[in-house]
PyMOL Python script that loads the backbone (N, CA, C, O; Angstrom):
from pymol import cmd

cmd.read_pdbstr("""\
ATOM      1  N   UNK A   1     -69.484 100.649  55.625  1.00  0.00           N
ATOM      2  CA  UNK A   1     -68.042 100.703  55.717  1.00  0.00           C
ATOM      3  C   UNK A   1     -67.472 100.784  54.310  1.00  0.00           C
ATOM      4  O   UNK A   1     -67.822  99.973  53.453  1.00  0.00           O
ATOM      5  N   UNK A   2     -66.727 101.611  54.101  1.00  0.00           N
ATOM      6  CA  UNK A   2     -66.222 101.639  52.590  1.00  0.00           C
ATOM      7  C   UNK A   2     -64.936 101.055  52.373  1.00  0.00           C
ATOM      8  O   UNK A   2     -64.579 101.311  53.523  1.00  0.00           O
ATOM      9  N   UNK A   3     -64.233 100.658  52.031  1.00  0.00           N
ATOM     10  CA  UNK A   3     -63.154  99.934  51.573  1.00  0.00           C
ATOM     11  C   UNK A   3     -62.193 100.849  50.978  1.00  0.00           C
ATOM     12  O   UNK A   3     -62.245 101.316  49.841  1.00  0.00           O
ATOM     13  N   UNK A   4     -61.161 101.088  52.018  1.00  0.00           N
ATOM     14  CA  UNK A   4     -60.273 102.353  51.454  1.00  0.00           C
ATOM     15  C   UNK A   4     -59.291 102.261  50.320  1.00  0.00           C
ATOM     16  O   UNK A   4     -58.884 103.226  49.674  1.00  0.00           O
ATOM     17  N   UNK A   5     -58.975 101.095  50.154  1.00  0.00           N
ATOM     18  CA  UNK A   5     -58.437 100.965  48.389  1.00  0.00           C
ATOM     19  C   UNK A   5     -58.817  99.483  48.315  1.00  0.00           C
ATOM     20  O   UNK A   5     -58.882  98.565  49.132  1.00  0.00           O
ATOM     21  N   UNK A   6     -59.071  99.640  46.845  1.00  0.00           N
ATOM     22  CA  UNK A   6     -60.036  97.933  46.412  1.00  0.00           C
ATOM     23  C   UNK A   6     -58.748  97.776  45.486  1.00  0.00           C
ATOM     24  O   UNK A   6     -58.172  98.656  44.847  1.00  0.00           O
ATOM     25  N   UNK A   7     -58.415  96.252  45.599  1.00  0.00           N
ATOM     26  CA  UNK A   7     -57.771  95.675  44.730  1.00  0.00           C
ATOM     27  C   UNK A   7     -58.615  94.460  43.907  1.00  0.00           C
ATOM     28  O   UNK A   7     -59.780  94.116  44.109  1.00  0.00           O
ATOM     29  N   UNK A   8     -57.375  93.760  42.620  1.00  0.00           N
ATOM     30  CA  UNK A   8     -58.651  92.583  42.624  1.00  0.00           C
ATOM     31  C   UNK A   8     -59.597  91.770  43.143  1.00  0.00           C
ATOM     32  O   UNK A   8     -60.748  91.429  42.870  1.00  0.00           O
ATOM     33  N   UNK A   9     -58.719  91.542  44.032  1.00  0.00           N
ATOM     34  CA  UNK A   9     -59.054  89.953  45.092  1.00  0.00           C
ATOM     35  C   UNK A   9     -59.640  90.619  46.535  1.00  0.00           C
ATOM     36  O   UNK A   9     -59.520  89.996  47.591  1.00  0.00           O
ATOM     37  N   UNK A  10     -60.257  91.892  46.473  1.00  0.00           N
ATOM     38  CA  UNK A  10     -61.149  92.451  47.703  1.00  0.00           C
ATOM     39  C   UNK A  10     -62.422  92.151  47.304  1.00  0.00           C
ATOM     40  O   UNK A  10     -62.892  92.183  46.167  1.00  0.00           O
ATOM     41  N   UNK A  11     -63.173  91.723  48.807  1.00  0.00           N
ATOM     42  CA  UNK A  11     -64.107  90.929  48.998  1.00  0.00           C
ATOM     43  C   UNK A  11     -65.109  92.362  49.988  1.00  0.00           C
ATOM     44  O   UNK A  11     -64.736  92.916  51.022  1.00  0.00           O
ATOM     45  N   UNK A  12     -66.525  92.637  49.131  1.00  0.00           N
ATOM     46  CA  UNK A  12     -67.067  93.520  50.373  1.00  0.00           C
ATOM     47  C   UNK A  12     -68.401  92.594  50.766  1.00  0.00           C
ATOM     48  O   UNK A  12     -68.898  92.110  49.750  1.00  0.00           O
ATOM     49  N   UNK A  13     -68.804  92.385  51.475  1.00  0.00           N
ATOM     50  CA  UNK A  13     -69.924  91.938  52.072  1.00  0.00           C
ATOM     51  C   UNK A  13     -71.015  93.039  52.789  1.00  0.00           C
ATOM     52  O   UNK A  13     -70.764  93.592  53.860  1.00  0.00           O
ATOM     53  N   UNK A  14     -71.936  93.201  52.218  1.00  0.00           N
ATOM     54  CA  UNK A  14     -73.346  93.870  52.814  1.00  0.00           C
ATOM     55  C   UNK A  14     -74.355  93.217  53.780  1.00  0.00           C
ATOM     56  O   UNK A  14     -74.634  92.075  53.416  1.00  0.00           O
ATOM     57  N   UNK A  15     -74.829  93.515  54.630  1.00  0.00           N
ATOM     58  CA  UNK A  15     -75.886  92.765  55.672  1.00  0.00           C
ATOM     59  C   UNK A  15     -76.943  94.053  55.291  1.00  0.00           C
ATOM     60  O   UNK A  15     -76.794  95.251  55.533  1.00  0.00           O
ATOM     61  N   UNK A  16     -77.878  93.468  54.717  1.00  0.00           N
ATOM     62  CA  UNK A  16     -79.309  93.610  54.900  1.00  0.00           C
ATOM     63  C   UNK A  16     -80.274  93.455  55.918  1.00  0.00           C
ATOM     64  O   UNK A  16     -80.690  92.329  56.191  1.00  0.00           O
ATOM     65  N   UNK A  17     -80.847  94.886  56.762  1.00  0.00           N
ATOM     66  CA  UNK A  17     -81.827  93.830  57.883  1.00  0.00           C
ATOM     67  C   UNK A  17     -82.821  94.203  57.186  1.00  0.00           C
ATOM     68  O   UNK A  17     -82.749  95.427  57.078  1.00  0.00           O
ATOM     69  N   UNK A  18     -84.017  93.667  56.472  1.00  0.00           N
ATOM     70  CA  UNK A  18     -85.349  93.785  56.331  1.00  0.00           C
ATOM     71  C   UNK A  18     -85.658  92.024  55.833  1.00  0.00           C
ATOM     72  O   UNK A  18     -84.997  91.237  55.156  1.00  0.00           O
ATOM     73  N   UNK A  19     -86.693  91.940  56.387  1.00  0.00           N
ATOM     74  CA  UNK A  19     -87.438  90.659  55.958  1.00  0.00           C
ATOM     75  C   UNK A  19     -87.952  90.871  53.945  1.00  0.00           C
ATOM     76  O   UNK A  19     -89.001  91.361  53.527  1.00  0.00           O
ATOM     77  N   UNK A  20     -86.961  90.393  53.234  1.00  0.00           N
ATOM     78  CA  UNK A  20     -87.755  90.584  51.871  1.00  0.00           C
ATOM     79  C   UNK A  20     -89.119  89.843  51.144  1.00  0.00           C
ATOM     80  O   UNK A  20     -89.473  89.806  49.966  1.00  0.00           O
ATOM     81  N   UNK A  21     -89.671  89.315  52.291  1.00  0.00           N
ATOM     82  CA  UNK A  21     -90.963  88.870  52.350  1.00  0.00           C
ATOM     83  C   UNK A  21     -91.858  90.054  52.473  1.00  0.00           C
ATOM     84  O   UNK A  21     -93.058  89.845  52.298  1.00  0.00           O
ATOM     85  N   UNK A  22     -91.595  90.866  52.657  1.00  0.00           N
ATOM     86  CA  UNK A  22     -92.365  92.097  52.611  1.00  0.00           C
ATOM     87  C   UNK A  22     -92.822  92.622  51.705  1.00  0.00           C
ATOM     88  O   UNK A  22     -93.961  93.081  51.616  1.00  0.00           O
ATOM     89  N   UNK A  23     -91.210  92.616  50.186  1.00  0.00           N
ATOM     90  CA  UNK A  23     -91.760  92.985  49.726  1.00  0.00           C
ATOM     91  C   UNK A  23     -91.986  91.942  47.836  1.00  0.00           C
ATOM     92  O   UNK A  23     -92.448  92.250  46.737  1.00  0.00           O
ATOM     93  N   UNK A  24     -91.315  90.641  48.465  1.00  0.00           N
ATOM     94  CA  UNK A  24     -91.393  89.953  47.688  1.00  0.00           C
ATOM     95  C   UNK A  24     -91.585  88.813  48.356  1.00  0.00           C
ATOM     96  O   UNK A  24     -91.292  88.669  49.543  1.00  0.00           O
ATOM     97  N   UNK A  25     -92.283  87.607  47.348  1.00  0.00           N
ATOM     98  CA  UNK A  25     -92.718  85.863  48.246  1.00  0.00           C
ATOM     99  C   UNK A  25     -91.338  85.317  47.959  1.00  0.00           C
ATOM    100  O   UNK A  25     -91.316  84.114  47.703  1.00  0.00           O
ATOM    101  N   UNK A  26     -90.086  86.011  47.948  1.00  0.00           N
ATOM    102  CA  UNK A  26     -89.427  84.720  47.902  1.00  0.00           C
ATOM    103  C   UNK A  26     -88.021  85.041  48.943  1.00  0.00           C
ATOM    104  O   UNK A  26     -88.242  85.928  49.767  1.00  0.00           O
ATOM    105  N   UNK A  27     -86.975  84.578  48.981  1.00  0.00           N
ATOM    106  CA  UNK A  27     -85.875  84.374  50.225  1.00  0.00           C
ATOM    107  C   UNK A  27     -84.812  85.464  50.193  1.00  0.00           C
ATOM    108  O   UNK A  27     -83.996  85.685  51.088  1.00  0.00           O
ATOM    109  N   UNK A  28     -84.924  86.057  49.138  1.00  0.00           N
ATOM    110  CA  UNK A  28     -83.785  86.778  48.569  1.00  0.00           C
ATOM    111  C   UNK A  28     -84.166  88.222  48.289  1.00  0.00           C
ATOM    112  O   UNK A  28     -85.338  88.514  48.053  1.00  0.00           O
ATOM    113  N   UNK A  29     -83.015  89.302  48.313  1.00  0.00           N
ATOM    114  CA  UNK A  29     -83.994  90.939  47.600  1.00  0.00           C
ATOM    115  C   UNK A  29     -84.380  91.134  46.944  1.00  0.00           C
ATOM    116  O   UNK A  29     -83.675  90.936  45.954  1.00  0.00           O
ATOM    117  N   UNK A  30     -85.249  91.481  46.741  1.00  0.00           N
ATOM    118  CA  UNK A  30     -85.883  91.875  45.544  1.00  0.00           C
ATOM    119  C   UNK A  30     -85.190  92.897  44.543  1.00  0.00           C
ATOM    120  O   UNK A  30     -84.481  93.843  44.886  1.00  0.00           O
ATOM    121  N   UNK A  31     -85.505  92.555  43.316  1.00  0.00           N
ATOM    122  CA  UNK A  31     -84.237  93.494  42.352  1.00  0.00           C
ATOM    123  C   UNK A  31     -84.439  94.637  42.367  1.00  0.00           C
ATOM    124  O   UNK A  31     -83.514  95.334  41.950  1.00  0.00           O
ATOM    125  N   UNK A  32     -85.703  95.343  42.841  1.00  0.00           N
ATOM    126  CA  UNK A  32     -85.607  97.307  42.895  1.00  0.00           C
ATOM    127  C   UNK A  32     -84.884  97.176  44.112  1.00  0.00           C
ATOM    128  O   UNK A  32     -83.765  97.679  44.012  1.00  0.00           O
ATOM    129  N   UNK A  33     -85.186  96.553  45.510  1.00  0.00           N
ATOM    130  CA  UNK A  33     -83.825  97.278  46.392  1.00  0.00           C
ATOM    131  C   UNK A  33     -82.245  96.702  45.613  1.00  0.00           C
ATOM    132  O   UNK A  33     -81.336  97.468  45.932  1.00  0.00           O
ATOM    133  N   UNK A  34     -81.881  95.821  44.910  1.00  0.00           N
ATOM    134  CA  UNK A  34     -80.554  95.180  44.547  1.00  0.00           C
ATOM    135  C   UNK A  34     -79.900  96.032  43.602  1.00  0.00           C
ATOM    136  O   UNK A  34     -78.673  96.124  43.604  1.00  0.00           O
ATOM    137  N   UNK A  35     -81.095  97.083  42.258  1.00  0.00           N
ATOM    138  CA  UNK A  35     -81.095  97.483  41.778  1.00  0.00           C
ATOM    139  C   UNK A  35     -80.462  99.032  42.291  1.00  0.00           C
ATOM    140  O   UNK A  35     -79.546  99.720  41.840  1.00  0.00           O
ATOM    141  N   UNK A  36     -81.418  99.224  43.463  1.00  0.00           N
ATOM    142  CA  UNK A  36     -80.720 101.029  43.941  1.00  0.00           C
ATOM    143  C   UNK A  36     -79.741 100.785  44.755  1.00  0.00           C
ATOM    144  O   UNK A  36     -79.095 101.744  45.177  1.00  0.00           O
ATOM    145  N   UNK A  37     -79.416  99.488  45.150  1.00  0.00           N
ATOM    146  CA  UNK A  37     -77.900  99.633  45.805  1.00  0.00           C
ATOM    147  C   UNK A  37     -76.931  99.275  44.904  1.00  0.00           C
ATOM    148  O   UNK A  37     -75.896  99.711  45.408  1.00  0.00           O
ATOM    149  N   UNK A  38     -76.617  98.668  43.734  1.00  0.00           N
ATOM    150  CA  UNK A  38     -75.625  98.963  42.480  1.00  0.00           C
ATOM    151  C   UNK A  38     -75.903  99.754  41.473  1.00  0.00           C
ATOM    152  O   UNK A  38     -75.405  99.389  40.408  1.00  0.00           O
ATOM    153  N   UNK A  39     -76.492 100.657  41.448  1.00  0.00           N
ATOM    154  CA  UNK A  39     -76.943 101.535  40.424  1.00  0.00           C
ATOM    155  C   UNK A  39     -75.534 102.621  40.246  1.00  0.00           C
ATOM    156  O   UNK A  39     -75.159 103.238  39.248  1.00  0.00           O
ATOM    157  N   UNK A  40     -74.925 102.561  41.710  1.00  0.00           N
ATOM    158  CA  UNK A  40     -73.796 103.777  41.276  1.00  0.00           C
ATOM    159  C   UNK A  40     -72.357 103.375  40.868  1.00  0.00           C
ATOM    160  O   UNK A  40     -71.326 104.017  40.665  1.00  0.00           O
ATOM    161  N   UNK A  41     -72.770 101.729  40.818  1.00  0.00           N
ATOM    162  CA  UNK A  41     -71.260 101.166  40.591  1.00  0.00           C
ATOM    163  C   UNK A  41     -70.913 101.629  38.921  1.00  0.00           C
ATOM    164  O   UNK A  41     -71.482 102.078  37.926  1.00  0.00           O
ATOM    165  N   UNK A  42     -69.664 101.209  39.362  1.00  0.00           N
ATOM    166  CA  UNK A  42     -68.837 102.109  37.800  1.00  0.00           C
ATOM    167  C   UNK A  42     -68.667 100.409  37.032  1.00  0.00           C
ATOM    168  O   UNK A  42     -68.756 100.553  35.813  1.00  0.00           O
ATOM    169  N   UNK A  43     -68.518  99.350  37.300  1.00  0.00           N
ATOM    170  CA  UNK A  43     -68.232  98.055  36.750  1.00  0.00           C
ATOM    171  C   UNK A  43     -69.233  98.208  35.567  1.00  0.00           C
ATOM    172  O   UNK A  43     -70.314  98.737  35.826  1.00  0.00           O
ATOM    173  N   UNK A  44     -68.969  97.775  34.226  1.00  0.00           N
ATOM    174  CA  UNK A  44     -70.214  97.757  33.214  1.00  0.00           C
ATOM    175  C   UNK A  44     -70.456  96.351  33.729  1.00  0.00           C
ATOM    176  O   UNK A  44     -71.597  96.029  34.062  1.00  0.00           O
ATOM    177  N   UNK A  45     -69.469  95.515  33.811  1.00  0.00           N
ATOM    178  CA  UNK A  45     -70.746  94.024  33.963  1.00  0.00           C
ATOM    179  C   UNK A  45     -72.135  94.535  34.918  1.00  0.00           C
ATOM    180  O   UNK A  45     -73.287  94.785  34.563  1.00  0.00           O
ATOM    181  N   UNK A  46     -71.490  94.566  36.253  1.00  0.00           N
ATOM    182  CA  UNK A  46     -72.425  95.215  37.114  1.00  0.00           C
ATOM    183  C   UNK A  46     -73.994  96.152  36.583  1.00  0.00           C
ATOM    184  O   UNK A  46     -75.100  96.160  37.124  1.00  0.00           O
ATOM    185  N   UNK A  47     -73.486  96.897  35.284  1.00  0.00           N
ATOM    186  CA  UNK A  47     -74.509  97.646  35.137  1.00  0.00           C
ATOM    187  C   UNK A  47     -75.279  96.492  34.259  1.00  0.00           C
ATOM    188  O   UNK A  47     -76.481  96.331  34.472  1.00  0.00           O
ATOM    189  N   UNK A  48     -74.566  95.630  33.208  1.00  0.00           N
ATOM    190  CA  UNK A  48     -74.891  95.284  31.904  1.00  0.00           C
ATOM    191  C   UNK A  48     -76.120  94.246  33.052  1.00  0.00           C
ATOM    192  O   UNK A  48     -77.254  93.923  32.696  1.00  0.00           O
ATOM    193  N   UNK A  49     -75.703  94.018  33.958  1.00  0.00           N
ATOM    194  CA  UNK A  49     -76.107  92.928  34.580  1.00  0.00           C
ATOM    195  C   UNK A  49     -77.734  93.473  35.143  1.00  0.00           C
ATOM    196  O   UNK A  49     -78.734  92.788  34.926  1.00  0.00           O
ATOM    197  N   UNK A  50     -77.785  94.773  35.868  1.00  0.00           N
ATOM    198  CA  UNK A  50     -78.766  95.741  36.332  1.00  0.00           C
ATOM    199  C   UNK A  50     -79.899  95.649  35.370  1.00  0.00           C
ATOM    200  O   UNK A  50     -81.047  95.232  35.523  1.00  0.00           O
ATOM    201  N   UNK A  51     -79.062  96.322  33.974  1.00  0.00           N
ATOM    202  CA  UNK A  51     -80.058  96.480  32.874  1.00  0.00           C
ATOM    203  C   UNK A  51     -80.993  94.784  32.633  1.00  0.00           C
ATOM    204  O   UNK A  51     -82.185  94.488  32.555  1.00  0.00           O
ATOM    205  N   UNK A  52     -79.901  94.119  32.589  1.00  0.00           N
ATOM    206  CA  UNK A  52     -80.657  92.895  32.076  1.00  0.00           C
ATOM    207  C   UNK A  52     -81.752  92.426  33.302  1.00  0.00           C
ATOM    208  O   UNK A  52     -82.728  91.686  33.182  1.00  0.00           O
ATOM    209  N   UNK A  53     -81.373  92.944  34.210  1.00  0.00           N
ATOM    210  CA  UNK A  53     -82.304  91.888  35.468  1.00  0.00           C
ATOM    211  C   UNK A  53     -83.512  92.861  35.390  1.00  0.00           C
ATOM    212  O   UNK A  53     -84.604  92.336  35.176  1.00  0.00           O
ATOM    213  N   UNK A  54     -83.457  94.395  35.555  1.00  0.00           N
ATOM    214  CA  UNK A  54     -84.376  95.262  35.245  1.00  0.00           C
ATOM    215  C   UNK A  54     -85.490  95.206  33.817  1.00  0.00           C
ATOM    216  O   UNK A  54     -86.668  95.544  33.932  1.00  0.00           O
ATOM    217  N   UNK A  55     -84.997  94.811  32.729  1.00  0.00           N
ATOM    218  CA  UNK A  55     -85.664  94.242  31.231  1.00  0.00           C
ATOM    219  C   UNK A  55     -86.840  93.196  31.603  1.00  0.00           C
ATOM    220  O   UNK A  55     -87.965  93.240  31.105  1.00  0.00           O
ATOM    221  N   UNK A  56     -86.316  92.056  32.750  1.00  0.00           N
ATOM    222  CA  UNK A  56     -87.255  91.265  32.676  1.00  0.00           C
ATOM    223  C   UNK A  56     -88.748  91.336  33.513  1.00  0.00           C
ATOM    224  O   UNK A  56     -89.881  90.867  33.395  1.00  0.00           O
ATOM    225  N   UNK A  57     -87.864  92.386  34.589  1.00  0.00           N
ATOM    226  CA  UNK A  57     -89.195  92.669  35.419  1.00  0.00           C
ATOM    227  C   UNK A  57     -90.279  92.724  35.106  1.00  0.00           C
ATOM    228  O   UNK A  57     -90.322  93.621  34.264  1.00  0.00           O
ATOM    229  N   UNK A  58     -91.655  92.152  35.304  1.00  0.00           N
ATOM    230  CA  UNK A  58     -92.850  92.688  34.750  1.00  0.00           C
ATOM    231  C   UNK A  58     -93.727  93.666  35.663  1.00  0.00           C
ATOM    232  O   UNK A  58     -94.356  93.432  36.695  1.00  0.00           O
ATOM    233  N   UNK A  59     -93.592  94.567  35.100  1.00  0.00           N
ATOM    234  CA  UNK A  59     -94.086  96.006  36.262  1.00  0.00           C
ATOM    235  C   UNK A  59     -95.387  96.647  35.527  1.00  0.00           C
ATOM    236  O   UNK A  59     -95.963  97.614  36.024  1.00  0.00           O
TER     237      UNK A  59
END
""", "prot")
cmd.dss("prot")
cmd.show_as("cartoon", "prot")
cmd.util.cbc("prot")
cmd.orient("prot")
């Protein structure tokens, strides 16, 4: 669902169905799917934030 005009104080919420035990041991997504679903946002925190969580990965 896209949000036809965003103001400050708009709130979007995503539902995820996959078990991320699949593809990680822990409760939460794992940062390559978290990663390709904000990758197209325009926010720099958002990105500054991508880059940094992506840096630590050990791949």
């Amino acid at each position: 669902m896209e949000i036809p005009y965003k103001e400050e104080q708009t709130n979007e919420l995503q539902l995820w169905r996959y078990n991320p035990k699949l593809i990680t041991s822990e409760d939460y997504v794992d940062p390559l799917s978290l990663f390709l679903c904000f990758k197209e946002e325009s926010d720099e925190r958002v990105q500054m934030a991508l880059e940094e969580m992506m840096e630590k990965i050990k791949w």
